[in-house]
N, C-alpha and C positions, 0 to 999 in steps of 0.2 A: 083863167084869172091870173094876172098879170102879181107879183111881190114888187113893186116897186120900177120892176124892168132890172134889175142888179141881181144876178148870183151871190149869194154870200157864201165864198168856199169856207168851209170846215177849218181851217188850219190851226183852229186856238184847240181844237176837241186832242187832247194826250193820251185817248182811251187804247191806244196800242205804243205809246210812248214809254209810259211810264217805269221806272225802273224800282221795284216795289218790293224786290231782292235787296236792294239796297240799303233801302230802311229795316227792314225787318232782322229782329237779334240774331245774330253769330250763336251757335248751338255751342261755344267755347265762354262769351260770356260770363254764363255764371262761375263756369270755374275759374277765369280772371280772377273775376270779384271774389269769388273766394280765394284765391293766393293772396291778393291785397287785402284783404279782411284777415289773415293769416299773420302775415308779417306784422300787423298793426297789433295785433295781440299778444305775440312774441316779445314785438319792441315793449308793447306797455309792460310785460311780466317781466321783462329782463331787469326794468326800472323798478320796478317793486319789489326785486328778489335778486339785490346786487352779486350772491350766493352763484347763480345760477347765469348770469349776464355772458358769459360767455359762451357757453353751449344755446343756451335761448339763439344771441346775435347771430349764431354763425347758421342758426333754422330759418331766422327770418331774412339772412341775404340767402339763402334758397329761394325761399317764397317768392321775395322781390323780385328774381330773376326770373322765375314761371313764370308771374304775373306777364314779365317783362317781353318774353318772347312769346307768349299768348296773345298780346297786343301784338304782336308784328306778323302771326297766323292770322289775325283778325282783322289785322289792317286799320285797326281805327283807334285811337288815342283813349287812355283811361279816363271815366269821367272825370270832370274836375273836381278838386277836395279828395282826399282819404278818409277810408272809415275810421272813425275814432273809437281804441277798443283801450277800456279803463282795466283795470286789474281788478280780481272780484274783490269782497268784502275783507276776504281771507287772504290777502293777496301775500300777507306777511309770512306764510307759512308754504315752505318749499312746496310739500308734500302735495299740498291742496291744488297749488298754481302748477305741479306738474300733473296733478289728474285730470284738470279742466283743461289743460292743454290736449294731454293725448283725448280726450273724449273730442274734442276741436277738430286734431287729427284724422284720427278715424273715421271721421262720419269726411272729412277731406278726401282720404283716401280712397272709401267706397264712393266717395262721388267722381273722382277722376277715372277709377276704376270704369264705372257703368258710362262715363262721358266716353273713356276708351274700345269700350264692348261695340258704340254704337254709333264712331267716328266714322267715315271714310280713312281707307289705307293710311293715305297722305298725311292725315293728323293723328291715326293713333298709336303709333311710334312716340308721340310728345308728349301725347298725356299719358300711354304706359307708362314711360319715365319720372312722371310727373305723380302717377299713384305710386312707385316702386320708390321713390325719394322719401314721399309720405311715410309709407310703411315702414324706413330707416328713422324717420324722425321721432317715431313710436314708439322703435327702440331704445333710441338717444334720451326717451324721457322717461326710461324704468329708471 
C-alpha cells in the first residue's frame, strides 16, 4: 500500500541536531549571580553607612569584576536588570551592616570554594581566586 506515491524525508526531525549543551546552566552561573548579588549589597551598605563607603566600594568593584569575567568564562551576557539589595532595618549601625556582610561573605566564599573543588583545571584557577579574594573581604570587614 502505496502513501500517497511521495516519500516524505525526515528533514524537519532535530533528534540528533539539537544542541541542548547550549541551553542548559553554566555550573559558573550561580556564582555569577552571586558576585552580582554581592556587589548590590555592598553598594546598598556603602549608602546606608557613608562611615564605611569607602572600603564597602572598593569590595563591591571586586565583586563586579568577578561577576564580570565569569560572564566571559561563561560566554553569555548577565541577565537583564540587577539584583536590588536594600540595607537591612539596622542598616544605620556600622557594627550590624558589617556582620551581615561578612555572614553574605562567607557563605560567598564556601560557595566559590566548593564551585572551585569541582570545576575543570581550566576554571578552577578563577574561582580559587575568587574564594581567596572573599576570604580577604572578611578580613577587610573585622
Amino acid at each position: 500500500m502505496a502513501l500517497g506515491g511521495a516519500a516524505v524525508p525526515l528533514t524537519g526531525c532535530d533528534l540528533f541536531d539539537r544542541d541542548d549543551e547550549s541551553r542548559l546552566p553554566d555550573p559558573l552561573e550561580p556564582v555569577a549571580a552571586e558576585a552580582t548579588a554581592l556587589e548590590a549589597r555592598y553598594r546598598a551598605a556603602a549608602t546606608a553607612v557613608p562611615a564605611l563607603a569607602e572600603r564597602l566600594t572598593a569590595i563591591a568593584d571586586a565583586h563586579r569584576a568577578h561577576a564580570e569575567e565569569l560572564r566571559k568564562v561563561i560566554g553569555r551576557p548577565a541577565p537583564s536588570g540587577s539584583p536590588a539589595a536594600s540595607p537591612s532595618a539596622a542598616a544605620a549601625d556600622p557594627d550590624t551592616v558589617r556582620t551581615e556582610l561578612r555572614q553574605a561573605e562567607q557563605a560567598g566564599r564556601d560557595n566559590a570554594a566548593k564551585a572551585c573543588a569541582a570545576a575543570p583545571a581550566e576554571r578552577a584557577a578563577l574561582l580559587g581566586s575568587i574564594a581567596a579574594a572573599r576570604a580577604t573581604h572578611l578580613e577587610a570587614l573585622k
